[in-house]
N, CA and C of each residue as an Amber inpcrd file, in Angstrom:
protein
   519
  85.1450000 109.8620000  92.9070000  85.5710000 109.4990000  91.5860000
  86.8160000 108.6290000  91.7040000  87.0460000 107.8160000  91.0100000
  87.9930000 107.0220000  91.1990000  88.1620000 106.0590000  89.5870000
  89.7880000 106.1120000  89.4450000  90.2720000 105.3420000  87.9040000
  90.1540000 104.0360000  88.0290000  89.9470000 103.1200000  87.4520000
  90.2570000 101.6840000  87.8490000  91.0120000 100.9270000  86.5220000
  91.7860000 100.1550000  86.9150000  92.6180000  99.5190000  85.7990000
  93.4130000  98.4050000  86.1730000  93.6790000  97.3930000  85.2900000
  94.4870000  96.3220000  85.4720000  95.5220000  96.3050000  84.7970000
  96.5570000  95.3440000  85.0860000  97.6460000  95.5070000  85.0610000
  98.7680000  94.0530000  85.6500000  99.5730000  93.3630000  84.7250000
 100.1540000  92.3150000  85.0130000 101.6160000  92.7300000  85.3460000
 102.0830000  91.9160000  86.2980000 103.5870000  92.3950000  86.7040000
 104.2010000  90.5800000  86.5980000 105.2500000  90.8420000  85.7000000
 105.6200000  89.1950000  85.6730000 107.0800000  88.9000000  86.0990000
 107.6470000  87.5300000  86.0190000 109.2840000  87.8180000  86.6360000
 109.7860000  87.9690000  86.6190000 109.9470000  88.4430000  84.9020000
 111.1830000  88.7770000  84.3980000 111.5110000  90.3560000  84.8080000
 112.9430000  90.6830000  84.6770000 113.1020000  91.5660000  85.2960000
 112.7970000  93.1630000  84.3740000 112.9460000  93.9700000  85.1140000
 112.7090000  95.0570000  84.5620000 113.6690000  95.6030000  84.6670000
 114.5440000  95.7770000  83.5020000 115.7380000  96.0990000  82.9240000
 115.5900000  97.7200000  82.7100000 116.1850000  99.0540000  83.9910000
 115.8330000  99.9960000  83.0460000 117.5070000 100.8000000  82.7430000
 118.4300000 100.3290000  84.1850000 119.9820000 100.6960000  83.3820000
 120.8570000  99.8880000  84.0350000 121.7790000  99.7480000  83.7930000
 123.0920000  98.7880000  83.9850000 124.0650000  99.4100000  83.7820000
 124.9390000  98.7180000  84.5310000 126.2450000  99.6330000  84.1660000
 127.3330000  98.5140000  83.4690000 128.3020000  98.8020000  82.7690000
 129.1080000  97.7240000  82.1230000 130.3130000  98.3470000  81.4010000
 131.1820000  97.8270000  81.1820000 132.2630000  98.0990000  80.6400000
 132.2670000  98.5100000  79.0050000 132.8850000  99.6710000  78.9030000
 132.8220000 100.0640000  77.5200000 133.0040000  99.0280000  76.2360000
 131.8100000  98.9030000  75.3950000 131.6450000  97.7490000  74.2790000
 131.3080000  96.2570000  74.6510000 131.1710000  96.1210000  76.2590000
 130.4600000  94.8210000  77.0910000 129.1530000  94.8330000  77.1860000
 128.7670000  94.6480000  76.1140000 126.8740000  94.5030000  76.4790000
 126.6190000  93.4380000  78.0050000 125.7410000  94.2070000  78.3890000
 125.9670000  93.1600000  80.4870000 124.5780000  92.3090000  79.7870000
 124.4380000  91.4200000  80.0630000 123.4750000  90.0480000  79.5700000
 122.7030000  89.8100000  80.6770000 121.2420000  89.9690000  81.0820000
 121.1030000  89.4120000  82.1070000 120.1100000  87.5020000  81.5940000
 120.6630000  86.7320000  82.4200000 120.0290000  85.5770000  82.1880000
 118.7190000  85.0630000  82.9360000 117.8840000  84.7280000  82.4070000
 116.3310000  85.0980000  82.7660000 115.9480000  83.7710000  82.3820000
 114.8050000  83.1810000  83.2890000 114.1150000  81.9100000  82.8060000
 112.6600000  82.0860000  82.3200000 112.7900000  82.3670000  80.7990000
 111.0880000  82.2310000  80.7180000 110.0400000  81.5690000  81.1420000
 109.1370000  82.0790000  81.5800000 108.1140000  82.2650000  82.4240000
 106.6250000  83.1790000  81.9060000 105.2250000  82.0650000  82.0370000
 104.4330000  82.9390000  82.2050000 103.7360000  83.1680000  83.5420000
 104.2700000  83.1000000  84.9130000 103.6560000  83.3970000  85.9500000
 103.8570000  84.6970000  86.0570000 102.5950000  85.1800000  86.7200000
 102.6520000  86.6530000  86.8350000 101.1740000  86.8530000  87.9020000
 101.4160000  87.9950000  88.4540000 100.7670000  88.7100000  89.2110000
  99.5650000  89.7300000  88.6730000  98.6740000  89.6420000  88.1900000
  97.6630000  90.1610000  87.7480000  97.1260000  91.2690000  89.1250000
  96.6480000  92.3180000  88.4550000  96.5250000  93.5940000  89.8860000
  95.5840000  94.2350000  89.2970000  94.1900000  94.7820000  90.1130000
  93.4030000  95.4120000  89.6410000  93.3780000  97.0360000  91.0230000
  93.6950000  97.7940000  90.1590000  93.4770000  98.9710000  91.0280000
  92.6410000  99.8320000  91.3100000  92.8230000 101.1670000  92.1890000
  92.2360000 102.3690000  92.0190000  92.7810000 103.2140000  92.3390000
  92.6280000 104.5820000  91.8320000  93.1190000 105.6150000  92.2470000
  92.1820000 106.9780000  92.2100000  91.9670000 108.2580000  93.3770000
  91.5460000 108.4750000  93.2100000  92.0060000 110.3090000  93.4270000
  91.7160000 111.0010000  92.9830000  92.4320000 112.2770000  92.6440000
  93.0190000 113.0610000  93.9880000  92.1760000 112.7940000  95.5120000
  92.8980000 113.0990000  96.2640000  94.7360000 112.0820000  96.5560000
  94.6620000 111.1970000  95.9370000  95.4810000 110.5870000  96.3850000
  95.7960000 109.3750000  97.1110000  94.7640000 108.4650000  96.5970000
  94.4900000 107.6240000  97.3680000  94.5660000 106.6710000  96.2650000
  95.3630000 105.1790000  96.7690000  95.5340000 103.7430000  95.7910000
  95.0080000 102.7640000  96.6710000  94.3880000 102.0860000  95.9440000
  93.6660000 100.8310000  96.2250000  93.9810000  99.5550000  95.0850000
  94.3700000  98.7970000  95.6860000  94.7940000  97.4200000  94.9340000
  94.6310000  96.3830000  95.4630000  94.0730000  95.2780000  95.0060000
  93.8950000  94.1930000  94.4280000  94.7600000  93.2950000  94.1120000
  95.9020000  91.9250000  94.1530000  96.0800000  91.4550000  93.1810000
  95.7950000  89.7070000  93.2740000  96.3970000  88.9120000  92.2710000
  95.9250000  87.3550000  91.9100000  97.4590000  86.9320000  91.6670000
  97.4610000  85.4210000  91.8280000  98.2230000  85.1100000  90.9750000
  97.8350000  84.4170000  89.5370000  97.4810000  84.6370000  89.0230000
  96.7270000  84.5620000  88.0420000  95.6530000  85.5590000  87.4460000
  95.3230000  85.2140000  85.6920000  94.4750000  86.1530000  85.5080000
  93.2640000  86.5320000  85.7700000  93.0820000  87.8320000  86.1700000
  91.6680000  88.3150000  86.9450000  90.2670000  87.5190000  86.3080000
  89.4530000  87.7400000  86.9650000  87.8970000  87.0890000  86.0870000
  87.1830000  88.5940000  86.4850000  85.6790000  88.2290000  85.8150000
  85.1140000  89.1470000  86.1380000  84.5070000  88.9250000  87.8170000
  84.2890000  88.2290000  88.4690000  84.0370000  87.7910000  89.6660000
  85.2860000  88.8880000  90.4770000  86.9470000  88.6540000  90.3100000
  87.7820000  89.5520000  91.2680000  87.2300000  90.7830000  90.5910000
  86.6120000  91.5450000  89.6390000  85.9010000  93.0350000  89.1110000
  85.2310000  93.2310000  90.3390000  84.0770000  92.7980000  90.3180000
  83.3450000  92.4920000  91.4340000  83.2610000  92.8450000  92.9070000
  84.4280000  91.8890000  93.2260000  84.8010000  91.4540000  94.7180000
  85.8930000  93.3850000  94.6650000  86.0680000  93.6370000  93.8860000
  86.9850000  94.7600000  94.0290000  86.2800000  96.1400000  94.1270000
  85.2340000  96.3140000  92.9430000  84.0060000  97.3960000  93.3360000
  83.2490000  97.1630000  94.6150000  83.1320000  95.9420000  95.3910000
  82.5100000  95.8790000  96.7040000  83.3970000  96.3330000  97.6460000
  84.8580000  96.0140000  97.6690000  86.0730000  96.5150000  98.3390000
  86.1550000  98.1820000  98.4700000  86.0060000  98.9250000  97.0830000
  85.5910000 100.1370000  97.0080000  84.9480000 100.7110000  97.8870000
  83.7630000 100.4350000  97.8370000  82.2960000 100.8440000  98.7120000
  82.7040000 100.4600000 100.0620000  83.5490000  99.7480000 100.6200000
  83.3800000  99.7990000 102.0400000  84.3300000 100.9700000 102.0810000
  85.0730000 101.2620000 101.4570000  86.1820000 102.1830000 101.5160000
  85.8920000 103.5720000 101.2960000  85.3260000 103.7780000  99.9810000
  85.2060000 105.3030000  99.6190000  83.3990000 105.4450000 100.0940000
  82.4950000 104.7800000 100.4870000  81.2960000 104.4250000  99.7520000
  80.4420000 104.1250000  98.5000000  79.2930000 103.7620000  98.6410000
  78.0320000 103.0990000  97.9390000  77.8900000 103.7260000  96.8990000
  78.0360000 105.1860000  96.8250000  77.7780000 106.1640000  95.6230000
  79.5880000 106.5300000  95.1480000  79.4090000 106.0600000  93.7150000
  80.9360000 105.9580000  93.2710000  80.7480000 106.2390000  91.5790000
  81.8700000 107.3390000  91.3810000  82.1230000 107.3380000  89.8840000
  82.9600000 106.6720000  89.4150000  82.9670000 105.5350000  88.6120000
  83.8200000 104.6540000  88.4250000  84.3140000 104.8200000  86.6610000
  85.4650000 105.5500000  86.4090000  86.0340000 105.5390000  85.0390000
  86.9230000 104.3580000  84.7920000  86.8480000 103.4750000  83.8170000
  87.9290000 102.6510000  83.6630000  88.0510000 102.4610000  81.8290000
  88.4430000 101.7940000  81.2910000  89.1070000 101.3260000  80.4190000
  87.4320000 100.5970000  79.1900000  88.0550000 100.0380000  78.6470000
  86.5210000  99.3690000  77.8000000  87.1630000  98.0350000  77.5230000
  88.1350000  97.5980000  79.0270000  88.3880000  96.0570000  78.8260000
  87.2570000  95.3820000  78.6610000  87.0610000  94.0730000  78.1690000
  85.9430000  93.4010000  78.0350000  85.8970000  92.5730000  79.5290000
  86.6220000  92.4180000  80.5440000  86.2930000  92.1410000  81.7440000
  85.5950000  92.8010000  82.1450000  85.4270000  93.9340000  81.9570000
  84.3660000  94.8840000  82.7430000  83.3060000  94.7270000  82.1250000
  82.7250000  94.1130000  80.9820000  81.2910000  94.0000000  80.4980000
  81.0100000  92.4970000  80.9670000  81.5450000  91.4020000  81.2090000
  81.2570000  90.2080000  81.3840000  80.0430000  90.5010000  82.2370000
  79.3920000  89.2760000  82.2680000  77.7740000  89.0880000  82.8000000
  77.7120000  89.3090000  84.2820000  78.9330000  88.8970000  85.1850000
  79.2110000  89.1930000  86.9140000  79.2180000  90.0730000  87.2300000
  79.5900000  91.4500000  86.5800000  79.8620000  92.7820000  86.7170000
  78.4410000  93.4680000  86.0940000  78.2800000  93.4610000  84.8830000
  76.7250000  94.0080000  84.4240000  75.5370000  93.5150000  85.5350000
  75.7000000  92.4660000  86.2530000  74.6280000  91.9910000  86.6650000
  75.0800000  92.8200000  88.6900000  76.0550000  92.6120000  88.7570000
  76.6300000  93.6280000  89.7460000  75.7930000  94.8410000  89.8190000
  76.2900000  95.6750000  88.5460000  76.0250000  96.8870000  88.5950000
  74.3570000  97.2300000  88.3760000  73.9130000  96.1950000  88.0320000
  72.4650000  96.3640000  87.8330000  71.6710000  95.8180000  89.5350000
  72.2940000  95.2500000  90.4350000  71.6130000  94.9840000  91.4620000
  71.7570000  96.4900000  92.0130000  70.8020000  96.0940000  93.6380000
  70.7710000  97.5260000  94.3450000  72.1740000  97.7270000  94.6950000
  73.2050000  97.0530000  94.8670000  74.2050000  97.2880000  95.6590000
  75.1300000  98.5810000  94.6880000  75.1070000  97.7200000  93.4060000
  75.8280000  98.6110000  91.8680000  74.8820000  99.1760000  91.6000000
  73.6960000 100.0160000  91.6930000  73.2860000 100.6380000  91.5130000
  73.3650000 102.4660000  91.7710000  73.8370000 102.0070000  92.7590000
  74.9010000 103.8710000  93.0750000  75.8150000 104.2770000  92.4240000
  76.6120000 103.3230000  91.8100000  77.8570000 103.5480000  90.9480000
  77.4030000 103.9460000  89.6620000  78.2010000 105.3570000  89.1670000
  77.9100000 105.3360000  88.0210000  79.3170000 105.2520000  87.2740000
  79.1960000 104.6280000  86.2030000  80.6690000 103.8380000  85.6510000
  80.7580000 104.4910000  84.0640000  81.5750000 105.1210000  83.3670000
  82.0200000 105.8070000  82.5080000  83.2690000 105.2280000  81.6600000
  83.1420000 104.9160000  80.7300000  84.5220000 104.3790000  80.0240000
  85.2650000 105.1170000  79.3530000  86.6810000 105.0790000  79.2840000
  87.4250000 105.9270000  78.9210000  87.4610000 105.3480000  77.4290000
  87.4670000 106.8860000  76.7090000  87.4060000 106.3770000  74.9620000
  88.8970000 105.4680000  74.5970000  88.2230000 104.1510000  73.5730000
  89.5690000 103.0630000  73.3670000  90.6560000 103.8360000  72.6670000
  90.5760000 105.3150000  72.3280000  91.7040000 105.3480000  71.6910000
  92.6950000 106.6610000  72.3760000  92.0440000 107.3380000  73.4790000
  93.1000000 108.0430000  74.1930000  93.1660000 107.6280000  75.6570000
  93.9460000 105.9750000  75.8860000  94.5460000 106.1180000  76.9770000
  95.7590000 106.7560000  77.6820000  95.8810000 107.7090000  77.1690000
  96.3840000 108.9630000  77.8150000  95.8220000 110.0460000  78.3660000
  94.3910000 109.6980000  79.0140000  93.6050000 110.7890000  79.7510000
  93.1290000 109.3280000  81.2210000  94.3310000 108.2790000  80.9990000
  94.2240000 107.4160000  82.3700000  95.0140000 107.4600000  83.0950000
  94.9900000 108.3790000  84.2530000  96.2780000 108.0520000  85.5820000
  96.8910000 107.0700000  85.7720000  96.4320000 105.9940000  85.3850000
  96.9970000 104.6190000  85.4220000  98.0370000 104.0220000  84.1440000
  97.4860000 104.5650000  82.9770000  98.5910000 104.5650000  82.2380000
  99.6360000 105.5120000  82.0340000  98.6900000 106.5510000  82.0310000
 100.7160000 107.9090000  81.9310000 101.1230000 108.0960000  83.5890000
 101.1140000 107.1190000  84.2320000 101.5860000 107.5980000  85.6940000
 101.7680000 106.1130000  86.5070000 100.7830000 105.9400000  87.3800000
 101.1150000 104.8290000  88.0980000 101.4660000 103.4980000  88.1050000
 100.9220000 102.7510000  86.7240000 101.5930000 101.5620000  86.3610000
 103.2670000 101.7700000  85.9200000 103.3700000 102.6830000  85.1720000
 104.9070000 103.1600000  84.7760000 105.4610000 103.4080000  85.9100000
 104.9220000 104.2580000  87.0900000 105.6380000 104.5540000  88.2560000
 106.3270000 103.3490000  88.7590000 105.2910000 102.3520000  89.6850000
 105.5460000 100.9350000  89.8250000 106.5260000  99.7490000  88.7330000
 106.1000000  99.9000000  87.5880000 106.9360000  99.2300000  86.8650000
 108.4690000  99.9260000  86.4780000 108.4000000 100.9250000  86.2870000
 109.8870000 101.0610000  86.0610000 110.1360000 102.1160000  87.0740000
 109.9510000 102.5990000  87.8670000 110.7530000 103.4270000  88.8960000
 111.0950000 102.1660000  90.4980000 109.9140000 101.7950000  91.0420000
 109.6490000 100.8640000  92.4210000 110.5240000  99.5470000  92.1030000
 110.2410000  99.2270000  90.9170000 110.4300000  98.0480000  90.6380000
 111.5840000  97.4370000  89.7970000 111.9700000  99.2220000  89.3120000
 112.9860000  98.9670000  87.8990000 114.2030000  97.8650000  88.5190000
 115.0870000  97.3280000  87.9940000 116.1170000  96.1230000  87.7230000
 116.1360000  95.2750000  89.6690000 114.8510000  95.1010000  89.7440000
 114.5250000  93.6670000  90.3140000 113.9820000  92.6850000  89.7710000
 114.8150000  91.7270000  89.8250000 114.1200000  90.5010000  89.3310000
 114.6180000  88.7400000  90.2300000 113.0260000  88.8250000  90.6000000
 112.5540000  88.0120000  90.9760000 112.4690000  86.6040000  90.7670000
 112.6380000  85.4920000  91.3450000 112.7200000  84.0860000  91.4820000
 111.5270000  83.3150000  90.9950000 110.5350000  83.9570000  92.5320000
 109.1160000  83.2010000  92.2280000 108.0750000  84.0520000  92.1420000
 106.9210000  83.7750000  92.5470000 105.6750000  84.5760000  92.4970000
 105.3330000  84.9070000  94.1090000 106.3340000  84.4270000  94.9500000
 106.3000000  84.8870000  96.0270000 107.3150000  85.9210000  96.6910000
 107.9730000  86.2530000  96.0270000 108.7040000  86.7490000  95.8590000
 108.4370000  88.1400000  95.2340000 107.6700000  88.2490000  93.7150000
 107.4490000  89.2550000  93.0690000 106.1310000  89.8490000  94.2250000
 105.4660000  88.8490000  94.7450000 104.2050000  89.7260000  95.3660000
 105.1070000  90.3080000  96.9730000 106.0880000  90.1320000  97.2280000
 106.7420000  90.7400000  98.6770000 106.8520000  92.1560000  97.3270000
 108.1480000  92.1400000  96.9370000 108.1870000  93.4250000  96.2820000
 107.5080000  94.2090000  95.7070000 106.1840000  93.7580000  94.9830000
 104.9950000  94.7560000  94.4470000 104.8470000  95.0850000  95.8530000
 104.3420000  94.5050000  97.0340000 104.2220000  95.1410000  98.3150000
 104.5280000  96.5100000  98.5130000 105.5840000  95.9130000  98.1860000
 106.6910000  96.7040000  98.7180000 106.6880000  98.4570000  98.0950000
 106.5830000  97.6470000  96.7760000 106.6090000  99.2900000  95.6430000
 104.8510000  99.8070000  96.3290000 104.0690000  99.3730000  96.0110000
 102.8100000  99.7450000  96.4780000 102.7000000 100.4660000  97.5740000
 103.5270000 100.2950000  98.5830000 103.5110000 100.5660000 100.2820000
 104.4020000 102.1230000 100.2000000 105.5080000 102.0600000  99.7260000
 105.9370000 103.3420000  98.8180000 105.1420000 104.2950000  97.8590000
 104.4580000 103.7720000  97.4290000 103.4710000 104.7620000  96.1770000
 102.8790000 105.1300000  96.7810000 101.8530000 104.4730000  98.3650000
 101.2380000 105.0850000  98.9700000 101.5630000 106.4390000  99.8140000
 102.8390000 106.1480000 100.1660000 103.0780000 107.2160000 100.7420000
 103.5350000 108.5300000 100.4020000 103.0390000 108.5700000  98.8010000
 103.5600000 109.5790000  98.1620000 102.0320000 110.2330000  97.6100000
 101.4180000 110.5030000  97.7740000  99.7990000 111.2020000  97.4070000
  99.8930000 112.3860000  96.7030000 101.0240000 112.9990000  96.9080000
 101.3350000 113.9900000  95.6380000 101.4860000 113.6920000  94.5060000
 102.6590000 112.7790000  94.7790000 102.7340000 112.2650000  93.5580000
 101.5120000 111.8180000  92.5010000 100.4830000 110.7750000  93.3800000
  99.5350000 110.4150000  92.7640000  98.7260000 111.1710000  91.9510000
  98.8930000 112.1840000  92.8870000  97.5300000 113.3320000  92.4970000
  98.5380000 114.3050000  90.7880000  99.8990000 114.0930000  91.0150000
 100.5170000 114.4090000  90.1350000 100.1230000 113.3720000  88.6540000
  99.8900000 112.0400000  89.2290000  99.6830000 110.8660000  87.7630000
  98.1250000 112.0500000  87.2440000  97.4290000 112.2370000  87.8170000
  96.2490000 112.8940000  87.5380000  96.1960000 114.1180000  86.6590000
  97.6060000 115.2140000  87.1170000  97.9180000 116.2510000  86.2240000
  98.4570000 116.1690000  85.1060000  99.7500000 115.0000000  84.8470000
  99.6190000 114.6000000  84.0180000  98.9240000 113.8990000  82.6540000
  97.8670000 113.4800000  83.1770000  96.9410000 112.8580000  81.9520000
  95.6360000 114.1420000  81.6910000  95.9470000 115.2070000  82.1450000
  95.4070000 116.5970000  81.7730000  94.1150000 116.6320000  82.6110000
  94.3090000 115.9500000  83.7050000  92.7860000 116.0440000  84.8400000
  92.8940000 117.7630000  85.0730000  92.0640000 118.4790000  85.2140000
  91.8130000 118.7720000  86.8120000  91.3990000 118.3940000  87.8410000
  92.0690000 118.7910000  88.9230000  92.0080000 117.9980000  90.1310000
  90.4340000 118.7980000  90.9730000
């Protein structure tokens, strides 16, 4: 079984505290920007993350190339819960899941109105975005993808934790 979800990380920084002198609001100066790092994941209740990312936004083709990534990993027979993005219905992925290869997978969508039963939203994107990542900010897009690395390479090595994003969104494990 395994969550899957996407998720953009961009350059501006992620502001979560500062320190500053009493009645000195601290300003940080930022160049707007829409480059960003688009990331498609997985996670799966023992504790295990799998990611994906672009510089740019995903298609249904990286869906794809990422459920095949899966299968060499977990195998061929896969419960796949994700979201009711409309990337996941595009014609590359339906037609995926309808060959023999997607045919082992059985894929389940999480209802559009409690994403709070997704590990990925009450846990690991928040983890990464504001704990790994909180008040770095980044130059370029080469730059932001060293440090998602970076936070990622850390998240991995925490599988409790993960399996914790799971208790939180009221799994049993």
């Amino acid at each position: 079984m395994v969550f899957i979800d996407e998720a953009g990380f961009y350059l501006l920084p992620m502001a979560v505290r500062t320190y500053a002198p009493v009645r000195q609001t601290p300003i940080l100066s930022e160049t707007l920007t829409r480059d960003h790092r688009s990331v498609i994941g997985a996670v799966t209740a023992d504790g295990r993350l799998y990611l994906r990312g672009a510089d740019r936004a995903l298609s249904s083709k990286d869906v794809v190339r990422f459920l095949k990534h899966l299968q060499q990993h977990l195998g061929r027979k896969l419960l796949v819960i994700w979201d009711g993005s409309p990337i996941h219905r595009r014609a590359a992925v339906t037609d995926f899941l309808a060959s023999p290869a997607g045919q082992e997978m059985v894929v389940e969508a999480l209802p559009g109105y409690a994403p709070d039963l997704n590990p990925w939203d009450t846990g690991a994107w928040q983890h990464l975005k504001h704990v790994e990542l909180r008040n770095i900010s980044c130059l370029d897009l080469e730059e932001l993808h060293l440090q998602l690395d970076l936070a990622i390479d850390r998240l991995r090595q925490q599988p409790a934790l993960i399996q914790g994003f799971f208790q939180a969104a009221g799994l049993a494990l």
